[in-house]
N, C-alpha and C positions, 0 to 999 in steps of 0.2 A: 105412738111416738110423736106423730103429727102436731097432736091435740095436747100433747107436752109441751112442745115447741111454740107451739101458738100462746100457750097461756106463760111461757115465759117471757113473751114481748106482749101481752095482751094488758094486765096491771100495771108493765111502767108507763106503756102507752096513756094508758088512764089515767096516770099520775100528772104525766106528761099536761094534758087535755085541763085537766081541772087546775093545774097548778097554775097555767097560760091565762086561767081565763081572773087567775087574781092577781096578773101581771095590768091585764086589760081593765082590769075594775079601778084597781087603785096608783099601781106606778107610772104606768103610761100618761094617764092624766096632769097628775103631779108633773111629769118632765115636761111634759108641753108647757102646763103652765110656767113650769120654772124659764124652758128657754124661749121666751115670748109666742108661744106658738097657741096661745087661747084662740084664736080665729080657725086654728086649723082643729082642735077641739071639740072647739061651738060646732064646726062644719060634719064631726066623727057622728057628735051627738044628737044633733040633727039629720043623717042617715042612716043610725044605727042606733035605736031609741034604747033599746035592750044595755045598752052600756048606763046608762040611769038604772035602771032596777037592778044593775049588779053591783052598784056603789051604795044601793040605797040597803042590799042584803047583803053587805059586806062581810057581817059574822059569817052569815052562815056559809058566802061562797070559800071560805076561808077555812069554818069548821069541817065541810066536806071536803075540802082538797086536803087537809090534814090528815081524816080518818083515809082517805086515801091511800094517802103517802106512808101511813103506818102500816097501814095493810099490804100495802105493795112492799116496803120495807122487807115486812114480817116475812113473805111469803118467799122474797129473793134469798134472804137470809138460812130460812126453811131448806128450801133445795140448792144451798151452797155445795152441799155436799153429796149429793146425789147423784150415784154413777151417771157416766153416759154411757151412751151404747156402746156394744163392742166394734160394730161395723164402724171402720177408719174414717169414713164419710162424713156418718151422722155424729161420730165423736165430736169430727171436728167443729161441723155444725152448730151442735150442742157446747160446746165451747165456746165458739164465735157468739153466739147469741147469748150466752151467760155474763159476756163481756159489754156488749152491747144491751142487756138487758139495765147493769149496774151504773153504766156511763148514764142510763135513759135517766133510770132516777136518781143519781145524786144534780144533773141537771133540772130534774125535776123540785127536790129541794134545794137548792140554788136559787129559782126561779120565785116560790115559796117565800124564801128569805126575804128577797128581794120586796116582794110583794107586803110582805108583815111588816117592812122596815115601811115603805113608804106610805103604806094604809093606818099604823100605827105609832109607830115610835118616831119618825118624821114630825107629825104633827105638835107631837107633846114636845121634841126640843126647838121646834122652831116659834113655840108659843111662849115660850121663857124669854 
């Protein structure tokens, strides 16, 4: 039951993780620059080199957060419907954590969005 419970916060968790890190790639940047904030930027990218090679593998930080996101999707989806236990505890438990599991990844696609608009679709209408 443990190793139930863990794996149903373990996926959105990971959604969570890789969805953040194409918030850090592409939108975060983007606002800085929009709200005069390049100095505080240059200062990110100059202590944290690694934000360069996540803007530069933008597809793929993007393509992986996605098969993520489906797979986590998938799997929440999957066990929508799957009893819980009898014992009143771990019902409730198991409840509370199916709830919290759902909140984790529609945040996580949220985050996602967020990130595809500014890595992507951002660029092509403000180049028109």
């Amino acid at each position: 039951m443990t190793n139930n419970l863990r794996g149903q916060l373990l996926t959105p968790a990971i959604s969570l993780f890789t969805s953040s890190a194409t918030l850090v790639c592409c939108a975060l940047p983007a606002l800085m620059v929009s709200l005069g904030m390049g100095a505080v930027l240059a200062g990110l990218v100059s202590e944290f080199p690694q934000l360069v090679w996540l803007s530069k593998h933008k597809i793929a930080v993007f393509g992986l957060a996605a098969v993520l996101l489906l797979l986590a999707g998938g799997m929440l989806w999957r066990a929508r419907s799957l009893p819980c236990p009898v014992d009143p505890v771990q019902a409730k438990s198991c409840t509370r954590l199916r709830i919290i599991s759902w909140v984790i990844y529609w945040v996580s696609v949220l985050i996602f969005g967020t990130g595809v608009f500014f890595a992507f679709i951002a660029p092509l209408v403000l180049e028109k």
